[in-house]
C-alpha atoms as a printed R data frame, in Angstrom:
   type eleno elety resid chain resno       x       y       z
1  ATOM     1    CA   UNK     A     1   9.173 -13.128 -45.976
2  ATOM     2    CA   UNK     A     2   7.512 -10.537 -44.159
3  ATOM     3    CA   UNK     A     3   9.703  -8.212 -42.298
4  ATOM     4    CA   UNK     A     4  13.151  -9.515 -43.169
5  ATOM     5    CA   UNK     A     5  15.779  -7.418 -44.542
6  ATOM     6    CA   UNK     A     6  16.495  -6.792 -48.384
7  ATOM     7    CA   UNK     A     7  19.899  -8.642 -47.431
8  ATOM     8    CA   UNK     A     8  18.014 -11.767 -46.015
9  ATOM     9    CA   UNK     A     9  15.162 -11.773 -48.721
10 ATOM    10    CA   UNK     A    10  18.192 -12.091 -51.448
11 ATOM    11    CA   UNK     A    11  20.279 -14.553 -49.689
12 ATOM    12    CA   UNK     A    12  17.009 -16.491 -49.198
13 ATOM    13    CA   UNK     A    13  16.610 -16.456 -52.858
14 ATOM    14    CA   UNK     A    14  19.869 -17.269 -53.697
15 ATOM    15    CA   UNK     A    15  19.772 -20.339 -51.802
16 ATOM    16    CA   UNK     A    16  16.584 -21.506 -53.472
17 ATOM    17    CA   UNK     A    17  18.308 -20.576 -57.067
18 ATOM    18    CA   UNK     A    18  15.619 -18.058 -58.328
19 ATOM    19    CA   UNK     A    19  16.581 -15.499 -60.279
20 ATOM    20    CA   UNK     A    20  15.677 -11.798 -59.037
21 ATOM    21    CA   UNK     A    21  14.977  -9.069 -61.251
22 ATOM    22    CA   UNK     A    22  13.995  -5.796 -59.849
23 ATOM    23    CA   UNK     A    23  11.800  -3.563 -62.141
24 ATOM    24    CA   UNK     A    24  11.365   0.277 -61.557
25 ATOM    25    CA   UNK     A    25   8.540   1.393 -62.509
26 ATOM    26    CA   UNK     A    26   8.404   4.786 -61.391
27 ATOM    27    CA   UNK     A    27  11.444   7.564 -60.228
28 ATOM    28    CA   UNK     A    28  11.717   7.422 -56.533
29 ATOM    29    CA   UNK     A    29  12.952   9.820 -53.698
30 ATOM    30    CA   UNK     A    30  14.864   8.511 -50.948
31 ATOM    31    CA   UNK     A    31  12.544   9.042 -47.537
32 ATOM    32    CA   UNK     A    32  14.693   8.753 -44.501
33 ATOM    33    CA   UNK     A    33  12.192   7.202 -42.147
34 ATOM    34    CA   UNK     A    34  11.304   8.875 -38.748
35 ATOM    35    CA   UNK     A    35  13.710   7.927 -35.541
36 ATOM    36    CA   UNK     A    36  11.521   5.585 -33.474
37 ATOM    37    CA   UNK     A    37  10.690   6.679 -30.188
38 ATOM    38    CA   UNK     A    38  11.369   4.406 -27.702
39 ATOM    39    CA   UNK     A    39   8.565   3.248 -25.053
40 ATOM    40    CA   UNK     A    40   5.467   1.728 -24.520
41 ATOM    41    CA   UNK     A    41   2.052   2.574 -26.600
42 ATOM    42    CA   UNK     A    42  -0.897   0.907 -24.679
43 ATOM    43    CA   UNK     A    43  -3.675  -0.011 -26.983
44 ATOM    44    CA   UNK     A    44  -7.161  -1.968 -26.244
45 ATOM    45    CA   UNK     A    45  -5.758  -5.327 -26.025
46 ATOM    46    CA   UNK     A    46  -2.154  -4.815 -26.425
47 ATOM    47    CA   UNK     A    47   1.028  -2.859 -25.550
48 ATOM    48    CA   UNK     A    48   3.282  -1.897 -28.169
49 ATOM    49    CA   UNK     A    49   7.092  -1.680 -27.449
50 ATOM    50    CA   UNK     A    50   9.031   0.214 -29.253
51 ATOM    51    CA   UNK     A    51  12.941  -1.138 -28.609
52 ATOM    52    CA   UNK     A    52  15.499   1.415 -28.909
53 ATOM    53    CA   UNK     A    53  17.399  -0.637 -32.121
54 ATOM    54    CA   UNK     A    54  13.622   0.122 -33.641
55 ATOM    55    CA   UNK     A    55  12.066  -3.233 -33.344
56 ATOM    56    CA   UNK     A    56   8.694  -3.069 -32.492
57 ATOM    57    CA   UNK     A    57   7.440  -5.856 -30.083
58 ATOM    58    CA   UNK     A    58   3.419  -6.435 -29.256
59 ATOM    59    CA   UNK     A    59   2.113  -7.880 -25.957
60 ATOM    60    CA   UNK     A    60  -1.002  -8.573 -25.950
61 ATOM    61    CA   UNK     A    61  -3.138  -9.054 -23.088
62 ATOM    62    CA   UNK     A    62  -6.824 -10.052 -22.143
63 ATOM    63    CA   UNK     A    63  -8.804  -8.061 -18.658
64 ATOM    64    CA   UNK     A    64 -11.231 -10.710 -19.051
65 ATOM    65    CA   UNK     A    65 -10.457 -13.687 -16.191
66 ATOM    66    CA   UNK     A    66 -12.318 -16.240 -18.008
67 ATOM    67    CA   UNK     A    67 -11.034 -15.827 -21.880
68 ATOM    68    CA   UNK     A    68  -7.413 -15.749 -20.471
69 ATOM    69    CA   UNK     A    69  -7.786 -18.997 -19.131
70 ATOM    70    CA   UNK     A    70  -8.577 -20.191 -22.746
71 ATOM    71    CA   UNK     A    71  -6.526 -17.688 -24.727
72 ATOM    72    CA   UNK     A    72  -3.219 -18.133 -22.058
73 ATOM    73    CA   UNK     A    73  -2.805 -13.973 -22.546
74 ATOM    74    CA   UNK     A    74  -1.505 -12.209 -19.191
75 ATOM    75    CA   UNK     A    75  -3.273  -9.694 -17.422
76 ATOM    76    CA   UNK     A    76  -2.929  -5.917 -18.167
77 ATOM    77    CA   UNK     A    77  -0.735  -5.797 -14.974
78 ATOM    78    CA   UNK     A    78   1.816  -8.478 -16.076
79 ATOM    79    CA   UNK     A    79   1.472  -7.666 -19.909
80 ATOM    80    CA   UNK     A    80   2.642  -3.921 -18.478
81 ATOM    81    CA   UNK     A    81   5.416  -5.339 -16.387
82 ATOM    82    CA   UNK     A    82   7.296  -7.908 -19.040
83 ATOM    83    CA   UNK     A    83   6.816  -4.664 -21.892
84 ATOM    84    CA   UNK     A    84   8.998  -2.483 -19.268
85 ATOM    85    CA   UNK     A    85  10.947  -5.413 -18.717
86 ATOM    86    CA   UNK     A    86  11.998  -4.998 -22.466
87 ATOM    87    CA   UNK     A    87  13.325  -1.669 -22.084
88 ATOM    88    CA   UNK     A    88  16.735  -0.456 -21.469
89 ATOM    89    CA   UNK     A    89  16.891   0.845 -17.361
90 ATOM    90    CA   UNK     A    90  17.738   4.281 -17.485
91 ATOM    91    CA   UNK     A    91  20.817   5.351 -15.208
92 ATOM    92    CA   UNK     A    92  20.337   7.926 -12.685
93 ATOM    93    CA   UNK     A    93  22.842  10.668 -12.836
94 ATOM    94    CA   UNK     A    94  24.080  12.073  -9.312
């Protein structure tokens, strides 16, 4: 269930008829979580996307010819091109 929303998680366990009980233990502040900032994050085998709804997407990619024939990962170059292929195109003002 990782990931999903508390909506999903309870409809999930509605449909399997188990019984949810939710326990505080301790008093809680609400956080309002950061605004994402949306772009591209390179890292050493991976680029991380983040889409402007805040879904973050990873694509991973290999610089080594000979373990991305075995692992099927793109090169850096393509890897770069489909993560700015996920973003929104900015329009140009006049």
């Amino acid at each position: 269930m990782k990931r999903w929303k508390r909506d999903e998680v309870r409809a999930e366990c509605h449909r399997l008829g188990w019984k949810i009980t939710v326990v505080h233990q301790i008093e809680r502040e609400e956080v309002t979580a950061p605004r994402y900032k949306v772009g591209i994050t390179q890292h050493p085998e991976s680029f991380e996307v983040v889409l402007p709804d805040g879904r973050t997407e990873f694509i991973y990619f290999d610089e080594n010819a000979s373990r991305r024939a075995i692992s099927g990962r793109p090169s850096k170059a393509v890897a770069f091109a489909r993560a700015q292929a996920m973003l929104p195109v900015k329009k140009e003002e006049p």
